[in-house]
ChimeraX commands (.cxc) that place a marker at each C-alpha (Angstrom):
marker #1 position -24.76,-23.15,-24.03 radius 0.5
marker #1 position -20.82,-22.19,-24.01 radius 0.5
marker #1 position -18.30,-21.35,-21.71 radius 0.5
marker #1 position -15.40,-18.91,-23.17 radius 0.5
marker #1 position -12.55,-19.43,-21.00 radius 0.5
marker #1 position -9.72,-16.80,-20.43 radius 0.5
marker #1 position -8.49,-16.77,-23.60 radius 0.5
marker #1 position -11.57,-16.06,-25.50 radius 0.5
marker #1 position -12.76,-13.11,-23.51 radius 0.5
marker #1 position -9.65,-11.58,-23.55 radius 0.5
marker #1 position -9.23,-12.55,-27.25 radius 0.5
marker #1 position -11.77,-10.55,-27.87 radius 0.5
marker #1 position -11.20,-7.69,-25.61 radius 0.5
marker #1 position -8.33,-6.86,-27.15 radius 0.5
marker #1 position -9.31,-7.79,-30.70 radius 0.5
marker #1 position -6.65,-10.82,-31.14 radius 0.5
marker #1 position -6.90,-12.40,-34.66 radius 0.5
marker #1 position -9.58,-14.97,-33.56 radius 0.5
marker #1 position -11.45,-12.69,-32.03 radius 0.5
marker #1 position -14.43,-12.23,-34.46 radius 0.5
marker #1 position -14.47,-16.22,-33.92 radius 0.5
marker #1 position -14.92,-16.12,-30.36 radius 0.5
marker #1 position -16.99,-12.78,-31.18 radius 0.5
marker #1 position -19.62,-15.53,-33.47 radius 0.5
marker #1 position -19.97,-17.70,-30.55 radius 0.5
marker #1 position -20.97,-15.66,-28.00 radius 0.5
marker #1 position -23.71,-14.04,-29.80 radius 0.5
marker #1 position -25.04,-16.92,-31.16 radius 0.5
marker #1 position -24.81,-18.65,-27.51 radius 0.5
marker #1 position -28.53,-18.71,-25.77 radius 0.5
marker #1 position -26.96,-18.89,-22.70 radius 0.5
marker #1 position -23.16,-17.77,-21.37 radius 0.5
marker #1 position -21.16,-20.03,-18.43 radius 0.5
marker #1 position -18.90,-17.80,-16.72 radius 0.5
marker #1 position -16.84,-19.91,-13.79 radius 0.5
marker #1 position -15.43,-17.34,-11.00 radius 0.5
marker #1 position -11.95,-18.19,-11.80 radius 0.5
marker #1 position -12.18,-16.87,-15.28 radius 0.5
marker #1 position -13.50,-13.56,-14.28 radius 0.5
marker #1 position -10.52,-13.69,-11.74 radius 0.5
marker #1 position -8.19,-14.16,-14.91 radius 0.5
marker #1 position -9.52,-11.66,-17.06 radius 0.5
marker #1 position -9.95,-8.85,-14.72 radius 0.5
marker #1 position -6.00,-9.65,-13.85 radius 0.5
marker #1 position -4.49,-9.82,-16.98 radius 0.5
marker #1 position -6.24,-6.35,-17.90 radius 0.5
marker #1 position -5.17,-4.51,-14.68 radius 0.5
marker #1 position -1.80,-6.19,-15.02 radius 0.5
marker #1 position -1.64,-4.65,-18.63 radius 0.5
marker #1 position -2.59,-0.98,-16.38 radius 0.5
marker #1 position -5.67,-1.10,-18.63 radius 0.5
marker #1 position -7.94,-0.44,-15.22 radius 0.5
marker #1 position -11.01,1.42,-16.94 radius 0.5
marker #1 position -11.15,-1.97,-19.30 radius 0.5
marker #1 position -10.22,-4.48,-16.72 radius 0.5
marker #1 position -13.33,-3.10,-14.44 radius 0.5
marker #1 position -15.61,-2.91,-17.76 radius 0.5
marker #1 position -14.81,-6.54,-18.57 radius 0.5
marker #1 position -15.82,-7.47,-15.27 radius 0.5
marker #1 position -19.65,-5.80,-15.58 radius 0.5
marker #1 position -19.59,-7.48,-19.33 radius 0.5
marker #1 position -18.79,-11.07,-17.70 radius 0.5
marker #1 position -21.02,-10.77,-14.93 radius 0.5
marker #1 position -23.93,-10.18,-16.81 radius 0.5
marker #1 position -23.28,-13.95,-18.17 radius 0.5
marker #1 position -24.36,-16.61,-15.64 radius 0.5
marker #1 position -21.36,-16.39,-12.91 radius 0.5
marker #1 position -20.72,-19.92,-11.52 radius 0.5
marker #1 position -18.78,-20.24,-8.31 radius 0.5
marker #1 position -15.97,-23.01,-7.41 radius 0.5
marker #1 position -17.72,-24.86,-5.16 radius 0.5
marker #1 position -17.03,-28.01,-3.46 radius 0.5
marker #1 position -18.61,-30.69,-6.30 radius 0.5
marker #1 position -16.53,-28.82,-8.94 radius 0.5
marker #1 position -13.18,-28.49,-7.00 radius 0.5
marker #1 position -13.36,-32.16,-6.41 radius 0.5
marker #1 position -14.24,-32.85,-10.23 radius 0.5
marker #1 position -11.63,-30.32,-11.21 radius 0.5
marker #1 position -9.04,-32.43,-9.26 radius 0.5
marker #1 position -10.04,-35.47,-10.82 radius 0.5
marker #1 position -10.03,-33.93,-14.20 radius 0.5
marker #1 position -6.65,-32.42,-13.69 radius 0.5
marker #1 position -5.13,-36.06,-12.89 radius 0.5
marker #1 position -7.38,-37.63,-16.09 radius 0.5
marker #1 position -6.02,-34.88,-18.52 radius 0.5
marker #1 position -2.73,-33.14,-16.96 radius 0.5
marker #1 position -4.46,-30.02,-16.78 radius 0.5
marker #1 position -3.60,-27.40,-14.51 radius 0.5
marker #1 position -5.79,-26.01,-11.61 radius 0.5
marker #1 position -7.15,-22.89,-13.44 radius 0.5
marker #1 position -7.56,-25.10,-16.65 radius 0.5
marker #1 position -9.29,-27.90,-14.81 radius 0.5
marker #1 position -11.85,-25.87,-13.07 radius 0.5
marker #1 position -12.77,-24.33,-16.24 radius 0.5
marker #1 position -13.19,-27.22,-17.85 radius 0.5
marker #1 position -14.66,-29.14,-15.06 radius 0.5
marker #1 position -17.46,-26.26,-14.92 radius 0.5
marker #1 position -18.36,-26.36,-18.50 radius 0.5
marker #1 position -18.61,-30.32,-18.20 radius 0.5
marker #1 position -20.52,-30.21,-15.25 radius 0.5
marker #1 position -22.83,-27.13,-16.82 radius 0.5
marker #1 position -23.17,-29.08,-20.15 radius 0.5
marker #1 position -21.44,-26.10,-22.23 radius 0.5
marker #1 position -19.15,-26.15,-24.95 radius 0.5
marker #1 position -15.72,-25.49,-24.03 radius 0.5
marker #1 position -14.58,-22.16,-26.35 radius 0.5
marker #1 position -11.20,-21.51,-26.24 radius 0.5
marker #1 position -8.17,-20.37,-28.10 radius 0.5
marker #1 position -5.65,-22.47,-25.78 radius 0.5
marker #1 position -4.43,-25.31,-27.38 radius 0.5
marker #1 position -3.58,-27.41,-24.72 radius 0.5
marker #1 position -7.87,-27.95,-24.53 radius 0.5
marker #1 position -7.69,-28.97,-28.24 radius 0.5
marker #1 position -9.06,-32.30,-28.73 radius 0.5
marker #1 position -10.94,-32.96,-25.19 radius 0.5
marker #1 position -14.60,-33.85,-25.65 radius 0.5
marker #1 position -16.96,-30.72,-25.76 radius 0.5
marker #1 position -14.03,-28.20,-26.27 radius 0.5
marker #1 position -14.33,-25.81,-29.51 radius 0.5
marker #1 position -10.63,-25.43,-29.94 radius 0.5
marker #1 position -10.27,-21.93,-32.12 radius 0.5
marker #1 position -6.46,-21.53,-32.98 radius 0.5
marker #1 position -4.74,-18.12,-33.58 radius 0.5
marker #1 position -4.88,-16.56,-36.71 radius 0.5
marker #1 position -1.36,-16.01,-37.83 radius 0.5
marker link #1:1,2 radius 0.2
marker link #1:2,3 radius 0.2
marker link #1:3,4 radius 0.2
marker link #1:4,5 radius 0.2
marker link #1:5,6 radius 0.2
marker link #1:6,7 radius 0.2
marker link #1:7,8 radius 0.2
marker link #1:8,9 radius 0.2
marker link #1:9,10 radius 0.2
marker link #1:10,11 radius 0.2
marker link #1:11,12 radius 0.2
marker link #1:12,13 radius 0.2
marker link #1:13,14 radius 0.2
marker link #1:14,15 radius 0.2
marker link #1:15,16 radius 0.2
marker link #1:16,17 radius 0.2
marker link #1:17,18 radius 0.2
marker link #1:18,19 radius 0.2
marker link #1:19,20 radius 0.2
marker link #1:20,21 radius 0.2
marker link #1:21,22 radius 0.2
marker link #1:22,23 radius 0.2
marker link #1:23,24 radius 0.2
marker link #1:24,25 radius 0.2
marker link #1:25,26 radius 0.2
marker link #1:26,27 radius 0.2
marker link #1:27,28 radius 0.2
marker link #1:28,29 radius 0.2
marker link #1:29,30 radius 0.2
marker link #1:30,31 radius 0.2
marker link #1:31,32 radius 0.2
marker link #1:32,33 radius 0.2
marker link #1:33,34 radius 0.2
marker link #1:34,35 radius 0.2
marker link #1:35,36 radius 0.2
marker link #1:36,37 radius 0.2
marker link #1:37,38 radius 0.2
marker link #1:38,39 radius 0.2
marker link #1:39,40 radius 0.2
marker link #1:40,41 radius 0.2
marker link #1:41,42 radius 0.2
marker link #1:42,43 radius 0.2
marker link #1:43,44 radius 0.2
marker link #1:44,45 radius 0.2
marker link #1:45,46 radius 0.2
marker link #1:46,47 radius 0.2
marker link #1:47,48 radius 0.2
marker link #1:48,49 radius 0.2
marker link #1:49,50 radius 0.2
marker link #1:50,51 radius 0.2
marker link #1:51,52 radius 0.2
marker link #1:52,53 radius 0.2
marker link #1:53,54 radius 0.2
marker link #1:54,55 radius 0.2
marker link #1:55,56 radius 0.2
marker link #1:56,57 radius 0.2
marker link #1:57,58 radius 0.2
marker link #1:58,59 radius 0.2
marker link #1:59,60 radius 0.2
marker link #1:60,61 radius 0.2
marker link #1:61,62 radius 0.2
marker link #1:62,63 radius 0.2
marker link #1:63,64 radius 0.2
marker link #1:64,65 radius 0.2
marker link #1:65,66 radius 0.2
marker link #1:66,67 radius 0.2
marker link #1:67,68 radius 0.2
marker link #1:68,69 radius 0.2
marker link #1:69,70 radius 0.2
marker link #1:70,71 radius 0.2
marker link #1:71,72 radius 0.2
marker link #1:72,73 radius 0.2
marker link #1:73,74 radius 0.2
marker link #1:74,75 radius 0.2
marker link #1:75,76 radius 0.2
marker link #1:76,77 radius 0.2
marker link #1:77,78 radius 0.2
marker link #1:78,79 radius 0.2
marker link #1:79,80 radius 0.2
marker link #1:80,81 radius 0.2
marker link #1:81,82 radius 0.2
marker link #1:82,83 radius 0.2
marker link #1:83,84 radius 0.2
marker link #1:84,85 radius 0.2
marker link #1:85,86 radius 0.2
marker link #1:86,87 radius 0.2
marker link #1:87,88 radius 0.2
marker link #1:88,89 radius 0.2
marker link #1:89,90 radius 0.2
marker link #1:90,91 radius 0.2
marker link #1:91,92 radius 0.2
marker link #1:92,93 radius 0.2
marker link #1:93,94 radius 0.2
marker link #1:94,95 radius 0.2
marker link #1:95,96 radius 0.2
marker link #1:96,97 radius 0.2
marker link #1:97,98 radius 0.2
marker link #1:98,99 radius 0.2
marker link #1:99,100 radius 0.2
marker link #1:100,101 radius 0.2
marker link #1:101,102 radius 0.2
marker link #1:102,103 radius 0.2
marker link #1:103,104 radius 0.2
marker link #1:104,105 radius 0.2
marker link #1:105,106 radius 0.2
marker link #1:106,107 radius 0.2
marker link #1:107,108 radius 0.2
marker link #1:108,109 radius 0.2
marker link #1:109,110 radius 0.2
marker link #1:110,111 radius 0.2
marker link #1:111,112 radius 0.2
marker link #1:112,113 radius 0.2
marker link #1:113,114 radius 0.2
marker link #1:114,115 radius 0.2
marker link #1:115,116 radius 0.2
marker link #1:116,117 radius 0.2
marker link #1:117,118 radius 0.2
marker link #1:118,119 radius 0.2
marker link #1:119,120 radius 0.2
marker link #1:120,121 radius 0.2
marker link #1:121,122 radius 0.2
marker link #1:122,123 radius 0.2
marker link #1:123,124 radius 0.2
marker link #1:124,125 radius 0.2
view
């Protein structure tokens, strides 16, 4: 089980150098984590970019994943998780819901590199 945060679904929406990494973990994924927040992040960063026809096709692709939403156990744990590892909100409730989900964190963001259960996949250069 995995949870691509942010990065990796956008990534590989707009075919970033890692994407075909992030591309190999989703499909060989049984099962797909997607917190609310990170559809909220996606869908934003697309419209933001005026890409609206792709921004409201991303959001179909991710909800046919298993949507989780921020709820009161995981904005507690989030909170806690954001003091224990200096992340910021967004980054803790990701985090926080793959933890709590038992997924593998996949992400291209380095500032997850090196916490437990994280598959840190830098940018190809």
């Amino acid at each position: 089980m995995i949870l691509l945060d942010s990065s990796a679904w956008l990534g590989m929406l707009t075919l970033a150098p890692n994407s075909e990494a992030f591309r190999e973990r989703l499909e060989a994924a049984d099962k797909v984590v997607v917190p609310t927040i990170v559809l909220y992040e996606v869908y934003k960063v697309l419209r933001r970019e005026g890409a609206e026809e792709e921004a409201s096709a991303a959001a179909l692709l991710l909800k046919e994943h298993n949507l989780v939403e921020l709820d009161e156990m995981i904005a507690l744990d989030a909170a806690e998780t954001s003091l224990e590892h200096g992340l910021a909100m967004a980054d803790a409730i990701i985090y926080t819901t793959a933890q709590l989900n038992g997924a593998t964190l996949v992400t291209g963001d380095a500032h997850f590199d090196g916490l437990p259960g994280v598959d840190f996949i830098p940018t190809i250069s």
